[in-house]
Each structure stands twice: as structure tokens, then as C-alpha cells.
Steps between C-alpha positions, in 0.01 A plus 500: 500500500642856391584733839347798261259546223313711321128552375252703319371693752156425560359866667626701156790551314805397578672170671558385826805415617464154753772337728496282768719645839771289695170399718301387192246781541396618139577884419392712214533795333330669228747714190342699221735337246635140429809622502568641905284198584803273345729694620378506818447116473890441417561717816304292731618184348851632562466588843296147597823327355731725664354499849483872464134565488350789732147573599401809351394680799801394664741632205294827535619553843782775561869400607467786797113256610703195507776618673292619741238164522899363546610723808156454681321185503785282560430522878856755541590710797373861493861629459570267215183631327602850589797456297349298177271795504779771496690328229154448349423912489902578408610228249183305380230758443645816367653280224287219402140723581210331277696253327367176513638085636389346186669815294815481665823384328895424605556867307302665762651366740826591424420843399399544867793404606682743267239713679572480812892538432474771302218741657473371812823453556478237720838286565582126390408317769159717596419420108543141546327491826197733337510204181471229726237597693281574149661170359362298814148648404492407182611170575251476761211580230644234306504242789110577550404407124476876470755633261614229200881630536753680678580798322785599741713165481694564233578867584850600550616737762808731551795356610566125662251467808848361716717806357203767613435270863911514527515909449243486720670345767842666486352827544433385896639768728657380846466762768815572715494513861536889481224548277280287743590687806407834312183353342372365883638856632247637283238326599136570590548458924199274506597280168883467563479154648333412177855583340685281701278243474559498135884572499546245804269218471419527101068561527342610206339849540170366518612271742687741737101693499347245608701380787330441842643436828435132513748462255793577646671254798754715663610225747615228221555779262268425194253669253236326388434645163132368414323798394466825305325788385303468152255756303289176355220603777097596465431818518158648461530677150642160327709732332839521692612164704522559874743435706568135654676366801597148272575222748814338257781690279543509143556102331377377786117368642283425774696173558857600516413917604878615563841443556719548838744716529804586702489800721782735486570657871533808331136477337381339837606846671348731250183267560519565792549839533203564214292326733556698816451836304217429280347208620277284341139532325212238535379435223225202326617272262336255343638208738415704867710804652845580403706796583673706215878605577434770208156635456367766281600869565157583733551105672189398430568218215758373245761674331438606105776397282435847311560683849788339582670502178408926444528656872768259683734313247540803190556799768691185668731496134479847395664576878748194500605505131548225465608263132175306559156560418308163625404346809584215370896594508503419882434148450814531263684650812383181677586261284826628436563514887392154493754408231788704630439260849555199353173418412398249203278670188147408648211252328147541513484322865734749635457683809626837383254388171666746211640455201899583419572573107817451406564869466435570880691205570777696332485794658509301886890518492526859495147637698592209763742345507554138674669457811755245534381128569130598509311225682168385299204602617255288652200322321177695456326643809172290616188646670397477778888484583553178698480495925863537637633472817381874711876508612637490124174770385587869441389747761199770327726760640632791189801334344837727458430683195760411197567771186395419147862483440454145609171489344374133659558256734281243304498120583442573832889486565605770752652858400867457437544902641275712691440848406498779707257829407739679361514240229151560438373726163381831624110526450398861387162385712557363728392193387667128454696305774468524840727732621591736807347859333734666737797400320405663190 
């Protein structure tokens, strides 16, 4: 039996085009003259043969209405959505507007890519990142029975996806001690612990926000690092995300929330010293009462992200100047302490849970270097920490303060020097360790 015929058609003049669908239904439709119908006959043969054949209400949808059908009903987190729908507005829409699924060829595709290299100006890797994300919707139409083909497969992109990753990577910056000092001197009082954190125990931002006092066991000197600040919230408009006390940290779940991680004494004293200034808030989560180390600025919820970043960490810069422009550059510091210690490059189990390029690996030997016959840490933290004998347990008292000249004491193992105060950074605020303010 033919997959597509034609007849006379039987309202008028003309013929109808039939043809039977990859789920045997019959479809028809009706051409003024024998020749589109056979045209359009050899086109529907064609794409039954090829596997290509689209609905045609699907191939009248628009690329920017299944990109977005993509970025919201796959059950995603409101922040992942949130930035689908920014690409979405930026790269998709003002390019593609009207045009069509079923209209849509491998030359359109790479003309936006020309596109967005050319007028948007947009760098290698955020092209191939902005590609991938349209390529995975595509593909996902395709998966559904919704699109017959891929355009996007075949499409070639700007320079070798390692060569743009390893530019990428060698462009990490590695804080020096000095540039840490001024950056913490610079500090917001109330958010300066927050910089430690980061430069001493290697949180994310997000999860340096979100840190509550039952995290932190000053007696066995540990940090359990199980939760963090995200903007993939309700909120009553629907429009913006709101904020979200998350209960795990980014690659992880419900079933493995965190990672444990050693307490500097240093960090423990700035802790501690945050603590007895400021306090801390109660606040509601979603799992009972927990109390936020670093609240908003009236202490009456969670921090914003946008807050932070505008009114504490750019005057924090602009005042420092500092090489660095990203939070993220602490964790650098961190690692590369780590590294310069003796420390093995981490996997995805590890404690201090980061990843070390090659390039920052580099740069250990001369931002850190290692001291002679560096013992290797021990194995990862667990939590709860084990019982121990009382005798053998750490007094809660304020430990002796060291500088960020010796930036850790991680692994536990005890502080090879201590410090005295006037080893300390000087704080323009008076914020940061604990110290004696009549000394100053």
C-alpha cells in the first residue's frame, strides 16, 4: 500500500493530497493544481522514508516557544528556569523571532552563531554554552516525535570546544595573602566572617549566606557544609524566584546534603568573635528553626545575592583593589593553600569538595608554596564527628588567633606557630579577628 496518494477531489476542483502518519492515522490535504499536490506527495513520501516527518502544527511552532516549552515543563529548579529564560530573551528571541521548527535549517543555525559572535559579541565559550542549551532543545523536540531532525547537529562552532574550555581555565587568578588581608580589611563589619569563610574553609558564596550556627563544632573543629542560599523560591508575583534556605549544596541531594570540613583556628576565632558582636537571627526554614550567622541588612530574613554582591563585595573591591573580580577567586586562595600544604588535587568525595585545573595547580608553587616534608592530610571529615575521649576533646574556649600569613591549620593538625596581634591585618572597621581594640 502507497504511504501517499492522490485523488480527484471530490468537494470541487482540485486534488487531495492523502498519507497515512507514523501512527497509521490517514491525513489529507486539498491543492488547486495536480502539480503542488505531487509535489507535495514526493515531500511526504520523502520524509515517511527518512524518519523526518513533522506534524504541521508542530513545525509551525517558533524556536523562541520551544525553547521555552524546553526550560519549563521539564520539572527544573526556579533558578535554572530563570536562566533558560534570560538566554531565551538575549540569544534566542531577538534573533530567531517568528521563524518557525519545521522552517528551520543547519544555515540558520549557524548564522546565529555568526550572530551572536559578531553583534553580540559574546565570547567562545558563552557561544558554545548559549548553542548547547538551544541544541539540547531541539534534540529534545526530536526525542518527543516532535521535530523530524536536528537542525543544530551538524553546526560548527568557533574554535575547538577543549582549546576555548583550556583558555578558559588558564585565565584563573590566585589571590595572594596580601590581597586577602586587604580585601577582608575592607569588609562590610557584619559580612567579614563571610570572607574568611571563603578564603579559609573554601564555601561557595551562597553557601557562606546561608550558614547557621548548628553548623559549626568549635570543640572538634569542623564545618558542616550542608546548606546554602538559592533565588529558586515562590514568591507571590511568580515573576521573580524568592529566596530559599536549600537544605544540600550544589551537585549534591537530599541523601548525601554536604560535605565536612576542617576548621581553621583562625576561622574558628573570627566565628567566634562574629558571633559575640552580631549574634545570631532565628529564622524558619523549611526543616524547623535555624539561626542565620549572616542575615539580611534589617535581620529579619536571608541575604540577596544582588545585595551582597552591589553594597558589601564591589565597595569591598573598589576599596581593596584588588586583581580579582569574583567571589569565586577565594576558593582559588583555598585550594591553593591546600596545595601549597601538601595536600593531594581533590575528587568529587573530597572534603574540601573543589576542583584544581591544571593552571591553578601551576600557580601553587609561587602563591604557596610547600613546606618541607608536608604530612598528608587526613581522610575526609564525617558528621556527626565520632565520640572521643572528654580528656582528648578541645575546650569551647577562643583559640589563639593565627594571621592569614599562615592561612590554615586544616586536617585538624595543630598550628605549627602562634601568632601574636600584631601579626594580625589591620581592619579599617573594626571588624575580623578577635582582637584586644586597645592595641590598635
Amino acid at each position: 500500500m502507497a504511504r501517499a496518494w492522490i485523488k480527484p477531489s471530490a468537494d470541487g476542483p482540485g486534488h487531495t493530497c492523502f498519507w497515512m502518519d507514523p501512527d497509521r492515522r490517514q491525513r489529507q490535504k486539498t491543492f488547486r493544481r495536480k502539480v503542488d499536490a505531487e509535489n507535495f506527495r514526493t515531500r511526504k513520501e520523502r520524509e515517511l522514508d527518512t524518519g523526518t516527518y513533522l506534524e504541521t502544527e508542530r513545525g509551525a511552532e517558533t524556536v523562541a516557544t520551544l525553547f521555552e516549552r524546553w526550560a519549563t515543563t521539564r520539572g527544573l529548579e526556579n533558578s535554572s528556569v530563570r536562566q533558560y529564560r534570560s538566554m531565551l530573551n538575549q540569544a534566542v528571541r531577538p534573533y530567531f523571532k517568528a521563524r518557525t521548527t519545521g522552517a528551520l535549517k543547519l544555515a540558520d543555525i549557524q548564522a546565529w552563531i555568526l550572530w551572536m559572535r559578531d553583534t553580540k559579541k559574546y565570547q567562545p565559550q558563552t557561544i558554545q554554552t548559549r548553542f548547547g542549551y538551544l541544541s539540547s532543545a531541539l534534540q529534545w523536540a526530536v526525542d518527543n516525535d516532535e521535530l523530524g531532525r536536528n537542525p543544530a547537529k551538524r553546526a560548527k562552532l568557533p574554535g575547538r570546544r577543549a582549546n576555548v574550555r583550556r583558555v578558559v581555565k588558564e585565565k584563573i587568578v590566585v589571590p595572594t595573602r596580601v590581597e586577602i588581608e586587604a580585601l577582608i580589611a575592607a569588609f562590610d563589619p557584619r559580612y567579614t566572617a563571610m570572607a574568611w569563610l571563603m578564603a579559609g574553609c573554601g564555601l561557595r558564596v551562597a553557601e557562606a549566606m546561608g550558614l547557621c550556627r548548628d553548623q559549626i563544632d568549635f570543640r572538634r573543629g569542623l564545618l558542616l557544609v550542608n546548606r546554602q542560599i538559592t533565588e529558586d523560591g515562590e514568591s507571590d508575583s511568580g515573576k521573580n524566584a524568592g529566596l530559599h534556605l536549600k537544605m544540600y549544596t550544589k551537585h549534591r541531594d537530599a541523601e548525601s546534603p554536604g560535605r565536612a570540613v576542617p576548621l581553621p583556628k583562625i576561622v574558628a576565632a573570627v566565628l567566634r568573635a562574629h558571633l559575640k558582636k552580631f549574634g545570631a537571627v532565628a529564622w524558619q526554614s523549611s526543616q524547623g528553626q535555624v539561626h542565620l550567622l549572616f542575615p539580611n541588612h534589617s535581620r529579619t530574613g536571608l541575604l540577596y545575592q544582588y545585595y551582597f554582591r552591589n553594597q558589601i563585595w564591589q565597595p569591598a573591591l573598589m576599596e581593596s583593589k584588588v586583581s580579582f573580580t569574583k567571589t569565586h577567586a577565594l576558593r582559588h586562595f583555598f585550594a591553593s593553600s591546600m596545595l601549597g600544604k601538601g595536600c593531594r588535587s581533590p575528587t568529587s568525595r573530597s572534603g574540601w569538595a573543589t576542583a584544581i585545573p591544571r593552571s591553578l595547580t601551576s600557580t601553587t608553587a609561587t602563591s604557596c608554596p610547600k613546606r618541607p616534608n608536608a604530612a598528608e592530610p587526613p581522610s575526609t571529615p564525617q558528621w556527626p564527628p565520632p565520640q572521643t575521649n572528654k580528656a582528648a576533646v578541645q575546650t569551647d574556649q577562643p583559640a589563639a588567633v593565627t594571621s592569614m600569613r599562615d592561612p590554615q591549620d586544616h586536617g585538624g593538625q595543630p598550628a605549627t606557630a602562634t601568632r601574636t596581634q600584631q601579626d594580625l591585618p589591620i581592619h579599617k572597621r573594626g571588624a575580623g579577628p578577635p582582637s584586644d581594640r586597645s592595641t590598635r
